[in-house]
C-alpha positions, 0 to 999 in steps of 0.5 A, spaced: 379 712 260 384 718 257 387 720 263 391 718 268 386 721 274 380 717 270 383 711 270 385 712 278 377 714 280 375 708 276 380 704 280 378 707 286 370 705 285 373 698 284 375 698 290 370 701 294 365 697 290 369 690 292 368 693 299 361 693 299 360 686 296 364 684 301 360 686 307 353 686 304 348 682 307 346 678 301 338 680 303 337 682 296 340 677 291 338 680 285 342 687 287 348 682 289 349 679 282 348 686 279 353 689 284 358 684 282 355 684 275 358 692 275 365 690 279 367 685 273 364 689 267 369 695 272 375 691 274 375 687 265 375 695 263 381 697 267 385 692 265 384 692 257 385 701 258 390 702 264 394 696 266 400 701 268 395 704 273 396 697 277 402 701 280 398 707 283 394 702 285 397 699 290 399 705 294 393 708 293 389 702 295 394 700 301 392 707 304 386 707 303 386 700 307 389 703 313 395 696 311 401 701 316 396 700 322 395 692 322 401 691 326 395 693 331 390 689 329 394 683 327 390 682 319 392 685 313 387 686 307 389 683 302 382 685 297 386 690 293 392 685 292 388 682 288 386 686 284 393 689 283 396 681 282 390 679 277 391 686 274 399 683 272 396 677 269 397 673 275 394 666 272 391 663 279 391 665 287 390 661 292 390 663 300 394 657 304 395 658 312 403 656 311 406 663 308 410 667 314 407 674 315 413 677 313 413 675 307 407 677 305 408 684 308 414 684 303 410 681 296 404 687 298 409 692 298 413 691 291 407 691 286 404 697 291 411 701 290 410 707 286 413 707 279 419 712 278 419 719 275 422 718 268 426 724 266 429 721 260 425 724 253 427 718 249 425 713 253 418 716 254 412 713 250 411 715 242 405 720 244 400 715 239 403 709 244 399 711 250 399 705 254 406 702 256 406 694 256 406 690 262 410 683 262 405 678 266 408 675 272 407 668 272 404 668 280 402 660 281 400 660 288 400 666 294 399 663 301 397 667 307 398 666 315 395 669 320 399 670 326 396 668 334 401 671 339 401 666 345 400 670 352 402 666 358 397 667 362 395 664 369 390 659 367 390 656 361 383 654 358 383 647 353 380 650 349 386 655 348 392 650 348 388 646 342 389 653 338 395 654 340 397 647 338 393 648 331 398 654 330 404 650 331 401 645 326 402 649 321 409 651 323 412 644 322 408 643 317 410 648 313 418 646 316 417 639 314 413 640 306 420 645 305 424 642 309 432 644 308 430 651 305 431 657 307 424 659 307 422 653 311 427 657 318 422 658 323 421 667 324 423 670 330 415 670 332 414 662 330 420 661 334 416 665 340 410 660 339 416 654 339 418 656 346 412 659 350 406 654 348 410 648 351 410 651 358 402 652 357 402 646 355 406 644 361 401 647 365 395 645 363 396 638 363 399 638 371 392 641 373 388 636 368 384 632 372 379 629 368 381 624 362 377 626 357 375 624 350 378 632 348 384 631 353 386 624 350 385 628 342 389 633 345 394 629 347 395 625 341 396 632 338 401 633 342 405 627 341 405 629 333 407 636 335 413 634 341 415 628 335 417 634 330 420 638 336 425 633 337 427 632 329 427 640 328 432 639 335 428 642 339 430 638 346 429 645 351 423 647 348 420 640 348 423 637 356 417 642 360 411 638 357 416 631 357 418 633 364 410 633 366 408 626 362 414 623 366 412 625 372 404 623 372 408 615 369 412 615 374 407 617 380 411 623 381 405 627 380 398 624 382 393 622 377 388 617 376 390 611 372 387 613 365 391 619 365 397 615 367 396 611 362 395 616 356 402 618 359 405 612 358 403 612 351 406 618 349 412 617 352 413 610 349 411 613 343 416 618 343 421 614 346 422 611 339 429 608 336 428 614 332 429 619 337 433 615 342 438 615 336 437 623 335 439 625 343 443 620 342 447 622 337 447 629 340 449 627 347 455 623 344 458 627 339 454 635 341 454 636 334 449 641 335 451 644 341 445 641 344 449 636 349 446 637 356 439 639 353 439 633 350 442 629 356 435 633 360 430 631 355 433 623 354 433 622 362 425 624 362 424 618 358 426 614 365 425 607 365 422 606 357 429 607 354 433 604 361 435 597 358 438 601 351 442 605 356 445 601 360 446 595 354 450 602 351 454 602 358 455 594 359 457 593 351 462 600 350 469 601 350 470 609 349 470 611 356 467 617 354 461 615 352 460 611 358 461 617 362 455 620 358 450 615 359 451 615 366 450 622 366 443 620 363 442 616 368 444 619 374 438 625 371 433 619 372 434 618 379 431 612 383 426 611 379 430 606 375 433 602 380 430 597 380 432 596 372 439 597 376 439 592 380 437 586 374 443 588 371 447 586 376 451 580 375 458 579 378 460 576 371 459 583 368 465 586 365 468 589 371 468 596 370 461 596 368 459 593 376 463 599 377 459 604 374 454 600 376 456 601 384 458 609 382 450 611 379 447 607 386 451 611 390 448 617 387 441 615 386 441 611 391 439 611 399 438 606 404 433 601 401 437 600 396 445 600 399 444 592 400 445 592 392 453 595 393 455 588 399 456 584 394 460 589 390 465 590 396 468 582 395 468 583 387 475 581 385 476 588 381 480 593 387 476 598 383 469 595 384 470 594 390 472 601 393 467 604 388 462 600 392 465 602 399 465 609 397 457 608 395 455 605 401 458 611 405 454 615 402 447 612 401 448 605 407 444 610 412 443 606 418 445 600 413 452 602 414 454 599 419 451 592 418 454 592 411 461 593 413 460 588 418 458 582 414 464 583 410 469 584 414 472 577 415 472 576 407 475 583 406 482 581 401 485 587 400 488 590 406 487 597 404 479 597 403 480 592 409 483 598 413 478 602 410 473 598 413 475 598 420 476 606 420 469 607 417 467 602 422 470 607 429 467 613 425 460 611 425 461 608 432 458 601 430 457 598 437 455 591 433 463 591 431 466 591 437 466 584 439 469 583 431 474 588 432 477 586 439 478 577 436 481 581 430 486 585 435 488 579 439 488 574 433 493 572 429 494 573 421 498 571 415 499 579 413 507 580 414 508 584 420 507 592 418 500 591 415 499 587 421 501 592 426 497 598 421 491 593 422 492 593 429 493 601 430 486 602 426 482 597 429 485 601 437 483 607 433 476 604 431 474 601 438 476 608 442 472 612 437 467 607 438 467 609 445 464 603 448 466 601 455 467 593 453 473 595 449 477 598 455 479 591 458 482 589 451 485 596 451 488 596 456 491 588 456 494 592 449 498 598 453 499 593 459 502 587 454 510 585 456 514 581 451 518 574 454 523 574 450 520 578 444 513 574 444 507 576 446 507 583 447 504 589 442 509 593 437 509 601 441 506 604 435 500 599 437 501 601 444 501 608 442 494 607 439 491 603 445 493 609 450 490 614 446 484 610 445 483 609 453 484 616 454 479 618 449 474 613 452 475 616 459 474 623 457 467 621 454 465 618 460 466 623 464 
């Protein structure tokens, strides 16, 4: 093989009797073995005469191949690398899963690159020294990938998510043999996969209905795959799937109770103390700037991890952590009422009970405001207003009952007034009995917050509206002092008069 147009032709029958090994049907054995005979007979020639044509090679063959139209197809051809990297003293090549796509596009291109023109005499080859030598490169190991696009798509078959989920295996695989290196960052297509299957997956499991042996496998891979997202910090990608084992465990989601059950498990399983620590720590510190996504994440775990939250609540002293884990909590929602309510204990902390009355008037409602009556006679004022605005916002029907019973016991001269407004706002007939006794008894309180009660409790009874308020009113507006006893003071009268005239005016 003198020249170089011989040596290229014989590359090229190489290549193309490669080809026609690859695709033969091996119907004739005999023709096979001389086939592959002749290709290593070729291949061992072309290696010892021509190394240098390794270089033409690679252009040449990746032509051939049509290696620019794979973008297209989504496969690179890599036969004619072989021969180029086995040409260049490669010691061994094997094919992995693991190595990204552009990776392998660029290490194709470097050997395929057509060598430069040399226009230096001196530095070409003696005219005897017809060959130039070629340092082998000490290539252990090649690893190829084949990329799969995930497609959203309407409905979404088991069969897909299992493939889908295979090719995130590989993914996290590779990040976890490599991790801390760059190499191990996931490419802009990987990171299109880590986003988009986890609202396939979402889909899919909303719509299952049979807990089949396929399904709880698949379940079980998806455990390991979410458990990799929550290391890597993948708190957003990993919520929607999350989010839908969450609503099946906690009925939110109609399923029967074999799939309520592998639900559970996997949720009590990623609930571990390691990646309770891992959202924890982000949501305390937001290191990552994934704060509220690993708030969002952390409440989906619900009632598996409620006990730790609230003990973090009861035992810290960094106010700003406490408001963190009430936010987790209130993402929740009245699912964990019920350990709320075990936690109660008037011997609690006093701005632990707060937090406590704070949350329920957020995830509460009416079935769950007799929780807050307690909390109104708590010795700590701040406890006690906590619960009062809770119990306005969730008392329901309750309301009115619930104020009532405390009044008489009610301290705090400013939540009693409190009290005695809210009462006339929501026009609790039951309390105007209670109010009148209160308006015409006598007191301990010195003589201005005794007569800012009696204004409020006149307010409160013309509010109310009830015509059994009017003869008590009226005796107000009519009192006469006897030497300074007996009668109102006028800012009450004032009060009494303006009650009348609105209990008349609604009666009309």
């Amino acid at each position: 093989m003198a020249d170089i147009d011989s040596q290229l032709k014989a590359m090229d029958a190489l290549v193309r009797i490669h080809a026609a090994m690859k695709n033969a049907q091996p119907a004739n054995l005999t023709i096979t073995n001389s086939i592959e005979m002749l290709y290593l007979n070729l291949l061992e020639t072309v290696r010892q005469d021509a190394p240098l044509v390794f270089a033409e090679l690679g252009e040449k063959a990746l032509s051939h191949e049509n290696i620019l139209n794979q973008q297209k197809d989504e496969t690179i051809n890599v036969s004619p690398l072989l021969d180029i990297l086995l040409g260049l003293g490669a010691k061994s090549i094997s094919f992995d899963e693991d190595l990204e796509k552009e990776e392998l596009n660029v290490f194709i291109k470097l050997p395929a690159k057509k060598p430069k023109p040399v226009t230096d005499e001196a530095a070409m080859p003696k005219e005897e020294d017809k060959t130039a030598k070629v340092e082998p490169v000490d290539i252990e190991q090649v690893t190829l990938v084949k990329e799969q696009e995930i497609v959203s798509e309407p409905a979404v078959a088991e069969d897909q998510i299992s493939e889908s989920i295979a090719q995130l295996e590989k993914v996290f695989k590779r990040m976890n043999a490599m991790e801390g290196a760059i190499s191990a960052i996931p490419s802009a297509e990987k990171m299109d996969m880590i986003k988009n299957l986890p609202l396939q997956v979402a889909e899919w499991i909303e719509k299952e209905e049979n807990c089949t042996p396929e399904y709880k496998e698949l379940c079980q891979r998806l455990e390991i795959l979410l458990y990799n997202f929550i290391s890597y910090d993948f708190f957003a990608e990993a919520t929607p799937v999350i989010n839908v084992f969450s609503k099946i465990n906690n009925g939110t989601l109609k399923k029967d109770d074999n799939v309520r059950k592998v639900s559970l498990k996997v949720l009590q399983n990623l609930a571990s103390d390691k990646n309770f620590n891992i959202l924890y720590k982000e949501i305390i510190t937001n290191d990552k700037n994934k704060n509220s996504e690993a708030c969002q994440l952390l409440a989906r775990f619900g009632n598996i991890v409620i006990n730790k939250l609230l003990d973090g609540l009861r035992k810290s002293n960094d106010s700003k952590e406490r408001i963190s884990i009430i936010h987790i909590i209130e993402e929740m929602g009245p699912v964990v009422i019920p350990a709320i309510k075990a936690s109660i204990n008037m011997n609690a902390t006093w701005y632990y009970l707060r937090n406590m009355a704070y949350i329920l008037g957020r995830i509460g409602d009416e079935s769950s405001a007799d929780l807050l009556q307690p909390l109104l006679l708590h010795k700590e004022k701040r406890v006690s207003v906590e619960a009062f605005k809770s119990i306005g916002q969730t008392g329901g029907h309750k309301k009115g009952h619930l104020l009532l019973s405390v009044l008489p016991q009610v301290a705090d001269r400013e939540l009693l007034l409190n009290i005695i407004e809210m009462l006339g706002k929501i026009k609790c007939i039951e309390a105007v009995t209670a109010l009148q006794s209160m308006l015409k008894g006598k007191t301990s309180m010195g003589k201005d917050e005794h007569t800012s009660m009696q204004q409020k409790i006149c307010s409160a009874l013309g509010t109310i509206g009830s015509p059994e308020a009017v003869k008590t009113l009226s005796e107000v507006v009519e009192s006469k002092s006897i030497l300074g006893i007996g009668s109102y003071p006028k800012e009450v009268k004032y009060a009494a008069e303006r009650a009348l005239a609105y209990i008349k005016k609604i009666g009309l």
